[in-house]
N, C-alpha and C positions, 0 to 999 in steps of 0.2 A: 515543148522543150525536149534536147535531145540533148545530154550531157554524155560523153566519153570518160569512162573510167578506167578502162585498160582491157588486155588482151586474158585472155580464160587460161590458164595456168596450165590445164590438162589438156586444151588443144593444144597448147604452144609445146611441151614438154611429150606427152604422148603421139600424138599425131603431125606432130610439126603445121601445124596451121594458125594462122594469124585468126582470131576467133575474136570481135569486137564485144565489151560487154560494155554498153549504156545505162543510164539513168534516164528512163523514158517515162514520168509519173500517171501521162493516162491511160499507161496499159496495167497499170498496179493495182491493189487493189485500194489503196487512196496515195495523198502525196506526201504524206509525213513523212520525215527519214532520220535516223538515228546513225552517228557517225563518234562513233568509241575509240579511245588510242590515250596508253598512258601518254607522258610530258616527253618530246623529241621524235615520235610518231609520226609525225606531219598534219597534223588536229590542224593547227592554222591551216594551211597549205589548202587540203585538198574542200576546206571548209571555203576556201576564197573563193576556187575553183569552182564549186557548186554554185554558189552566189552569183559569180560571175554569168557563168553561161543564163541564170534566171533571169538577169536583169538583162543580157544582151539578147533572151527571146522576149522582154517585153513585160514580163508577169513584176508585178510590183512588192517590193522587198523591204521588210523591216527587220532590222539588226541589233540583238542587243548583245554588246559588247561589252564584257566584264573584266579584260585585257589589254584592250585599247589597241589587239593584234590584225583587226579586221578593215579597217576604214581603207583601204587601197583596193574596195572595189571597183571593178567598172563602170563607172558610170554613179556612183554613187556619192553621197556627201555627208562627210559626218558631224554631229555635235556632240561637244563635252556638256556632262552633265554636272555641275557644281557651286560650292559656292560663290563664286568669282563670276561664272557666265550667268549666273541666274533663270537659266531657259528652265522651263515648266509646263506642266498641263492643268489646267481647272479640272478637280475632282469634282467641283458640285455641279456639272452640266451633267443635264439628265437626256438617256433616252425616252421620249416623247412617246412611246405606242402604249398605247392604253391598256394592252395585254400584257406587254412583258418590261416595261419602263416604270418611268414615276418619281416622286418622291419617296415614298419606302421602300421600292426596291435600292435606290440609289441609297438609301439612308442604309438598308440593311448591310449590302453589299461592301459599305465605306469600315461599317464595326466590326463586319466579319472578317476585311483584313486585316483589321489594327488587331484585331486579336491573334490574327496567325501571325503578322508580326512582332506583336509584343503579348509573351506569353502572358506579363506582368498585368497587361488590363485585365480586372475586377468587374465582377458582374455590375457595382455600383456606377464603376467608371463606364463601362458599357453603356449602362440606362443613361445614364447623364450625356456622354457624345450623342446617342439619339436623340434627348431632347432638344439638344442643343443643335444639331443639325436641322431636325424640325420644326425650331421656333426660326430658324435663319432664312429658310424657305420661305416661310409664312409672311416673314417681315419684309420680306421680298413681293409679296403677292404670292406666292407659289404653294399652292394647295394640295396636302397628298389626296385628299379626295374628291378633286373638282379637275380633271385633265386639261380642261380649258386655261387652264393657268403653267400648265408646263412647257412652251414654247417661248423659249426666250432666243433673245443672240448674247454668242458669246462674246469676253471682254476682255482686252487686254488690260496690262497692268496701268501703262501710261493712258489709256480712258480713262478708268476708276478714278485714278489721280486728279484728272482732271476734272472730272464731276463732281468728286468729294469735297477738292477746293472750291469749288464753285455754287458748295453746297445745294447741288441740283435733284433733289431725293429720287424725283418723281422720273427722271432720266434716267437713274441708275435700274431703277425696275424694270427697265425694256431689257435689261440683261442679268444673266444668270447671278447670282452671290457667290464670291470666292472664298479662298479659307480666310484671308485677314477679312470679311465679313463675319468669318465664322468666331474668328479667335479677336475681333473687338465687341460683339454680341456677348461671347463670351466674359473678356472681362469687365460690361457692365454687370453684368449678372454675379459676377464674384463680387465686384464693390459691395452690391446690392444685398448680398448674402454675407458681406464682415460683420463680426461683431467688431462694434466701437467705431462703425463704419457710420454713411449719413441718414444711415436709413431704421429711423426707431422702432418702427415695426417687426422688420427683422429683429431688433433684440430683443422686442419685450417677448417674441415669441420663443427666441431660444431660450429668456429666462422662464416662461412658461413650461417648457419642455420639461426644465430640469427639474424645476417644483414639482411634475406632474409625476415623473418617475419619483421623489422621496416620499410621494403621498404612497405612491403603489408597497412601495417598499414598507413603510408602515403599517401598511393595511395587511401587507403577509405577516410582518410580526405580531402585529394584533391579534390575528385571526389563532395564532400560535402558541399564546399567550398560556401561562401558567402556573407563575404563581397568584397570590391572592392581589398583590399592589399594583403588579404589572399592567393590568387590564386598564385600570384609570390613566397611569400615566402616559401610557403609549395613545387612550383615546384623545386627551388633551392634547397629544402630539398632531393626532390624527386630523384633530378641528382645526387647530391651527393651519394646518398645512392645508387644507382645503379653503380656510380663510386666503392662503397665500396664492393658489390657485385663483379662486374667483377674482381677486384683485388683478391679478396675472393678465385673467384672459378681458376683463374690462380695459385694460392698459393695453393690450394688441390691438382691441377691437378700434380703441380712439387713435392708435397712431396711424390705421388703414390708409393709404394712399391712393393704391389703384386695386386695390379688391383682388390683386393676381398675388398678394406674399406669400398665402398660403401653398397657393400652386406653386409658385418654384421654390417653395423650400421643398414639397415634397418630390417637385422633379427633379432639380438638382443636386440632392438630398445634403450637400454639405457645402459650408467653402472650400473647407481639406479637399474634398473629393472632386470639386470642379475645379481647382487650381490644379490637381494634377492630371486630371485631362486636358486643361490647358497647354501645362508645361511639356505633355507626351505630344502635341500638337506642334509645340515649336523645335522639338529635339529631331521629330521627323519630317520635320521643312527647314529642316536649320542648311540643307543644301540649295534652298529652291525650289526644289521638282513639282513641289504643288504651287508655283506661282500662275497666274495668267499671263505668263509671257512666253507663249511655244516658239519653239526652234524657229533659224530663217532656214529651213529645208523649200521653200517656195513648192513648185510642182514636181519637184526632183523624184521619181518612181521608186530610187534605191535608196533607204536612207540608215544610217550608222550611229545609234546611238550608243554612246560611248560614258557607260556609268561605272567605270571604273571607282571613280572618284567618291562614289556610295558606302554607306554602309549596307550590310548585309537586311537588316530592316528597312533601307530606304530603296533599294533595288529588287525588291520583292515585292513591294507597295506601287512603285513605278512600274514594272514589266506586268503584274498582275491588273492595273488600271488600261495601260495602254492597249493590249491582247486584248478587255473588254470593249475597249471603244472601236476596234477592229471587225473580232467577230458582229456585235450588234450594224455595225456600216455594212456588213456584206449579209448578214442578215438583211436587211433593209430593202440592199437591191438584189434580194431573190436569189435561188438556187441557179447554178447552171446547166445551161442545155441538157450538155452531155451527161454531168454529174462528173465527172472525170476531170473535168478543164480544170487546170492550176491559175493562180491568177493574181494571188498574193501568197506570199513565202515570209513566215516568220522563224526567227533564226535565235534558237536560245543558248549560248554560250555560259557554258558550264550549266548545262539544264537542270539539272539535277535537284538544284537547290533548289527550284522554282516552283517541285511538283509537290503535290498536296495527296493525302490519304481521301480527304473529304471530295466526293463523286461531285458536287457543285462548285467546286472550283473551276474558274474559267480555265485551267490548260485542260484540266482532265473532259470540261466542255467541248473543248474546240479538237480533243485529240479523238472524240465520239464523232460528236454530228460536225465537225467542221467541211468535209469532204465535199460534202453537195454545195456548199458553197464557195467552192474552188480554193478553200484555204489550205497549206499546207505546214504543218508543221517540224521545222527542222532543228533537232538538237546535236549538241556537243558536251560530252564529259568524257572522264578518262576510264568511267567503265560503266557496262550496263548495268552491273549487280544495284545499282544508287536507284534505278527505277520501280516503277509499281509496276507489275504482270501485265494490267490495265493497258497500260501504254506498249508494252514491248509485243504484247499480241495484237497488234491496231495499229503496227506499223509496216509501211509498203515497203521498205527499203531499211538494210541496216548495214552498216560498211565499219568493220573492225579496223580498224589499223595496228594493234598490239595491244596485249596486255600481260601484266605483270601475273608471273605464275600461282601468287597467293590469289589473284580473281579468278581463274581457269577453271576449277570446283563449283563456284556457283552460276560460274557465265555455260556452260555445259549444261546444266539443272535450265536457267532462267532463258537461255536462246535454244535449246535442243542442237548448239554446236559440236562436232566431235572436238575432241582433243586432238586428232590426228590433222585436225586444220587449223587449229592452233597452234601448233608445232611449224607449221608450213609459213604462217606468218612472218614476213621479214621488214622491219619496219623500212617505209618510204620504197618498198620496192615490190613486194606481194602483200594483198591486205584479201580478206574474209569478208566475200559480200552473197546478201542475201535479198533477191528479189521477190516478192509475193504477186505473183502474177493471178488474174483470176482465173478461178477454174482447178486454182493449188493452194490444196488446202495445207501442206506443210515443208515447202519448198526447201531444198539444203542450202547447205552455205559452200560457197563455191571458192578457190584460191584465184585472187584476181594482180597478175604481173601490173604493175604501176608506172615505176622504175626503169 
């Protein structure tokens, strides 16, 4: 790939020479690229531009578009992502390699970013989406400790349906469990766990529970006791309440049905607490995005997704799912030759929001070791000061387009920029670019005529 970005500012201006300055990624030191510019810059513009030229050399391109300003690429085709289209990806297909896939990584992977986007999930709710992801596998066939079992095909939505009517069980297991597997698991297991619900065991245990905490509570007062009457009466208290106990637990024991009550009260530790892992379940697919019903993108190389229509937790969950089924597929098929070669271009619009402090987050993954597997990372926001060091030092390319002079202080500090090339800036006509070639270890930023 050979992208034209304009003519060098100080040939054109000192030496009168037309001086070409390219985006050439395998002479870089990887192909990530950071493209900065507040709002009227030409953010869109020269963003399309880049895109373009990638997908007319051929390198395969995802887009995720938080503006809906992108879809008129070359060659490309976009999908809305919402409630109305209902397009989706199955979060519960797992990477199958015995090393780095599975069932608990996919489990772990699922909780840790409900948590990054909802700061609201509780360690209880936490433990309970893993059991609950984990019983869903199971009831599938799908084993985290037996590899032999993680190979399925995937399922669209209008399959399931058809299976489900058809009450076909044994069919459905050839394929992966989706989330409405996950969230009808689910609420049998809430029924199952109401009080006043069908299921008597569940109660007599919760009334067990309760008698078993006023015994405990007695037995402190007991033990505390001080005047001369008190000791009698709190024991009387005592016996009885142990009488209410034994009968308690003879009364769970007879309602026993399938010998697992105990286990899911303690896994799911409450109704309260699975009902609202439930409900956090259906608030962040109340768009869709985790249906089994993916885009009609066919073979299309360039494709536009277009999540505008998201909320800021649901587009965080989606680009952070997608980017992992990405890296692990180019994972899969090996490093490149060269190490250099570009081959897939991910494209994050308004990046910013996306990046993570925690070093196991898939961008901060793929902005490390993605390079040898010919991925490139390309972002978009309206200034760099929004990124982690992390990222801004690990990038082969960086293209200013303007910023507003309250960032100038720390964009100086965070890119080793002068100020006097910030001044030189003139939006849509000179922009500040920075190539890291190898061999330079701390390359300037140079004024690049556009315009």
């Amino acid at each position: 790939m050979k992208h034209y970005l304009g003519k060098s500012e100080y040939h054109l201006r000192q030496k009168q020479q037309d001086y070409p300055v390219n985006y050439e990624p395998d002479k870089l030191i990887n192909a990530h690229l950071l493209v900065c510019g507040m709002s009227g810059t030409g953010k869109s513009f020269q963003s399309s531009r880049l895109l373009g030229s990638a997908a007319q050399a051929g390198i395969e391109v995802d887009v995720f578009d938080v503006h809906d300003e992108l879809e008129y690429i070359p060659g490309a085709t976009a999908c809305r992502y919402s409630q109305a289209t209902g397009y989706g990806y199955n979060p519960l297909e797992l990477d199958t390699d015995p090393h780095t896939g599975g069932v608990n990584r996919q489990t772990e992977y699922l909780v840790g970013l409900l948590r990054e986007a909802s700061p609201q999930l509780g360690v209880r709710q936490e433990m309970v989406l893993r059991n609950l992801l984990l019983d869903t596998y199971a009831l599938a066939g799908i084993y985290h400790d037996n590899p032999n079992t993680w190979q399925r095909d995937s399922i669209t939505e209008a399959q399931r349906r058809q299976l489900t009517d058809a009450r076909n069980w044994q069919a459905l297991k050839q394929y992966y469990p989706t989330l409405d597997d996950l969230k009808s698991y689910g609420r049998r297991k809430l029924t199952a766990l109401s009080i006043g619900g069908d299921n008597p065991c569940i109660s007599a245990l919760e009334q067990l529970t309760r008698q078993y905490k006023r015994l405990n509570t007695l037995q402190g007062k007991y033990a505390k006791a001080s005047s001369d009457d008190e000791p009698d009466k709190l024991g009387k208290q005592v016996n009885t309440s142990k009488e209410h106990c034994t009968s308690g637990y003879a009364e769970f024991i007879a309602a026993m049905q399938t010998g697992r009550e105990l286990e899911d009260m303690l896994k799911y530790d409450s109704a309260d607490t699975l009902a609202s892992v439930l409900q956090r379940l259906e608030l962040l697919n109340s768009a869709g995005i985790f249906r089994a019903n993916p885009p009609p993108f066919g073979n299309a190389p360039a494709r536009v997704h277009q999540i505008k229509s998201l909320t800021t937790e649901q587009q965080v969950l989606f680009v952070k799912l997608r980017l992992r089924a990405i890296f692990e597929r180019h994972k899969q098929a090996g490093a490149t030759r060269s190490g250099t070669e570009l081959r897939h271009v991910i494209f994050l619009d308004e990046a910013h929001k996306f990046f993570s402090k925690d070093d196991d987050d898939i961008i901060n993954v793929i902005a490390r070791e993605a390079r040898k597997f010919g991925i490139g990372l390309w972002c978009a926001s309206q200034s760099p000061t929004d990124f982690p060091d992390s990222f801004l030092t690990n990038v082969g390319a960086t293209l200013i387009l303007g910023l507003h002079g309250s960032h100038w202080q720390r964009a100086t500090s965070k890119l080793r920029i002068s100020v006097e090339t910030l001044k030189h800036i003139r939006p849509k006509q000179v922009v500040a670019v920075q190539l890291r070639k190898d061999g330079m270890a701390d390359p300037p930023f140079g004024n690049v005529v556009v315009g």
